[in-house]
C-alpha positions in Angstrom: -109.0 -12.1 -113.5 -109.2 -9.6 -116.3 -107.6 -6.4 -116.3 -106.7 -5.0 -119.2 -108.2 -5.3 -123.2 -106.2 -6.4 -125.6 -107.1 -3.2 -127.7 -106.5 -1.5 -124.7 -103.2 -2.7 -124.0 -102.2 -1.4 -127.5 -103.4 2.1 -127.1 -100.6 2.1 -124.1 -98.1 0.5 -125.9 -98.4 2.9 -128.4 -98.6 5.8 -125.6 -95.6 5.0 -124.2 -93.6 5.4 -126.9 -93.6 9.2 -126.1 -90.4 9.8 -123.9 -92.6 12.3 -121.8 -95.6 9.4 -120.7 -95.4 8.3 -117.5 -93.8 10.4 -115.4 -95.9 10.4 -111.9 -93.8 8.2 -110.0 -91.0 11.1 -109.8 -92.7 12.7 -108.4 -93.6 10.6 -105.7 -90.9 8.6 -105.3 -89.7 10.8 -102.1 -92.5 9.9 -100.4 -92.2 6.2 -101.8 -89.0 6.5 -100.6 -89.8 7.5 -96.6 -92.2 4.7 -97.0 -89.8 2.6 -97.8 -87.8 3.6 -94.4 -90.5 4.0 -92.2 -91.9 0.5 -92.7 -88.5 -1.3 -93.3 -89.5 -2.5 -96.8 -87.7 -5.1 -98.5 -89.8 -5.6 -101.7 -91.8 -3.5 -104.1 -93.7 -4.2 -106.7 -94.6 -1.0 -109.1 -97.9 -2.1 -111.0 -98.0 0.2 -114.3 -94.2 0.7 -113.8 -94.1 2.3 -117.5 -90.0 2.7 -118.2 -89.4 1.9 -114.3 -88.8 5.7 -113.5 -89.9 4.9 -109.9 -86.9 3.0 -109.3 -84.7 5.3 -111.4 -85.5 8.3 -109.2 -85.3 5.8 -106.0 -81.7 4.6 -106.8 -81.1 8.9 -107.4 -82.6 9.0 -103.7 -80.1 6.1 -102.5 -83.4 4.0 -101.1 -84.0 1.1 -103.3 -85.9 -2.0 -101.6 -83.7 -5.4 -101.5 -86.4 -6.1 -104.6 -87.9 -4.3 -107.1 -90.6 -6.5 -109.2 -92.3 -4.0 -112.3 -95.5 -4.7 -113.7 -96.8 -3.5 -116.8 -99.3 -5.1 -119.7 -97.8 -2.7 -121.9 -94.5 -3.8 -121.4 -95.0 -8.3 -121.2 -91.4 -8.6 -120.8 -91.7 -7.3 -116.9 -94.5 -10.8 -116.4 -96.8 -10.9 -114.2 -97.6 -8.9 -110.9 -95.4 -10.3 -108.0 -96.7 -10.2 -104.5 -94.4 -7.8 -102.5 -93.8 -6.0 -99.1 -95.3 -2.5 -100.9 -97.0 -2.1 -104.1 -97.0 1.5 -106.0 -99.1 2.2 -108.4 -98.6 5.6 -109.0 -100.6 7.7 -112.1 -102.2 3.9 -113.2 -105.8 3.7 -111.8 -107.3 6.6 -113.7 -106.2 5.0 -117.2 -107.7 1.6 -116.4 -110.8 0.5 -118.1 -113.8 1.4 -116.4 -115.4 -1.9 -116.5 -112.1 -3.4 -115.1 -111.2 -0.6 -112.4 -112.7 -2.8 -109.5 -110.7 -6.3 -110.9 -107.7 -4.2 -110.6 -108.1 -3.2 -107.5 -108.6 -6.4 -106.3 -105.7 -7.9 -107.4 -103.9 -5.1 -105.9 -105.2 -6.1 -102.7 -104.3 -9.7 -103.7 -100.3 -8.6 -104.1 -100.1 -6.4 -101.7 -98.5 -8.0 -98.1 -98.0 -5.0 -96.7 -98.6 -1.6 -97.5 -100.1 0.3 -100.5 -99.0 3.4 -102.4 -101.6 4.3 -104.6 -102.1 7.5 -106.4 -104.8 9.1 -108.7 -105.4 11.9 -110.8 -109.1 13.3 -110.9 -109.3 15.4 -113.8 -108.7 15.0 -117.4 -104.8 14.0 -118.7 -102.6 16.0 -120.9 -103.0 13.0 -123.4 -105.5 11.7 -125.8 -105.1 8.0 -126.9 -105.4 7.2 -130.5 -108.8 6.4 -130.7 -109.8 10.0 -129.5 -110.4 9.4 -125.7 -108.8 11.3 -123.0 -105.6 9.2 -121.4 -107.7 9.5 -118.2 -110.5 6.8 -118.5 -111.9 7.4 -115.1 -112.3 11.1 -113.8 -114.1 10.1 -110.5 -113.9 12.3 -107.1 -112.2 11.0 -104.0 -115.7 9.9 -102.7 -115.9 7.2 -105.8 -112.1 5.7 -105.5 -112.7 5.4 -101.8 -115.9 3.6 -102.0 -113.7 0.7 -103.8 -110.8 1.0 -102.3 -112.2 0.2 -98.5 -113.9 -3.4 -99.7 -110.6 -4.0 -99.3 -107.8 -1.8 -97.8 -107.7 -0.2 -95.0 -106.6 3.4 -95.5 -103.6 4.3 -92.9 -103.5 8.0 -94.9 -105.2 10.0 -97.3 -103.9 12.9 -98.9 -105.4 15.4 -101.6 -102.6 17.1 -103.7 -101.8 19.3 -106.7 -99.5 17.2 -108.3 -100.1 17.2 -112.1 -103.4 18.5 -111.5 -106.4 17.3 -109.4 -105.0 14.2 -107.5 -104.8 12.3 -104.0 -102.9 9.7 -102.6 -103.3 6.8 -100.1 -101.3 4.7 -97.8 -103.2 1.4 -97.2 -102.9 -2.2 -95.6 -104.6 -5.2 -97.2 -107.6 -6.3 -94.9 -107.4 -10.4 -94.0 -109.7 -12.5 -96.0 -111.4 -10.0 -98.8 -111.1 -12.5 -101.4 
């Protein structure tokens, strides 16, 4: 299953050469982090990890899972997605091509064991890529993301914030047989 371009997967390389890209998941990582405790989590995958700062500010917050598993096209040395007990994908979902959003989502639903963390940002980014576009492919309202994410997730929470602009999260659970 498709999910990223090959030109698409060098506009982030080249993107995340800047030291100040990708910084989301510190901002999340305490709630990450109570998710972690509240639903005994041993393993986490972080799909569009970036430079791993989710696990970075996790090991500052003394809560690392027994695994951590990163996923990144941008960075092939991480491999592929690993199914684990949560999966965060934290500032990711609005940069994904828009004709691969849904084959993305999928697979999350297909790694995901558990429980998801999953964040977006509604508005435009900070960021233009190289080729002249926004960073944030996808500026959809909560309304859109949800009607993709229930075919299939179950949402356990929903919350609208002002992180870094515009933005909500979710706390899901993979529903049986979607495939």
């Amino acid at each position: 299953m498709k999910t990223i371009s090959e030109e698409y997967r060098k506009l982030q390389q080249e993107l995340h050469e800047n030291p100040n890209y990708g910084i989301a998941s510190t901002h999340f990582a305490p709630i990450v982090s109570e998710i972690i405790k509240v639903f005994k989590i041993n393993s986490l995958t972080d799909y569009g990890a970036g430079k791993k700062r989710l696990f970075e500010s996790l090991e500052k917050l003394n809560n690392t899972p027994k695994e951590y598993f990163p996923y990144d096209p941008a960075f092939p040395e991480y491999g592929e997605p690993k199914e684990a007990d949560l999966v965060c994908c934290i500032d990711v979902l609005e940069h994904i091509e828009p004709d691969l959003v849904d084959n993305v989502i999928k697979e999350l639903s297909l790694i995901t064991k558990n429980i998801g963390f999953y964040t977006v940002h509604m508005g435009p980014a900070g960021k233009v890529l190289s080729d002249g576009r926004n960073a944030h492919l996808i500026q959809e309202p909560t309304s859109w993301w949800l009607e993709k994410f229930i075919k299939y997730f179950d949402i356990i929470r929903l919350m609208e914030h002002q992180m870094m602009g515009n933005g909500f999260w979710l706390v899901v659970k993979p529903k049986k047989n979607t495939n």
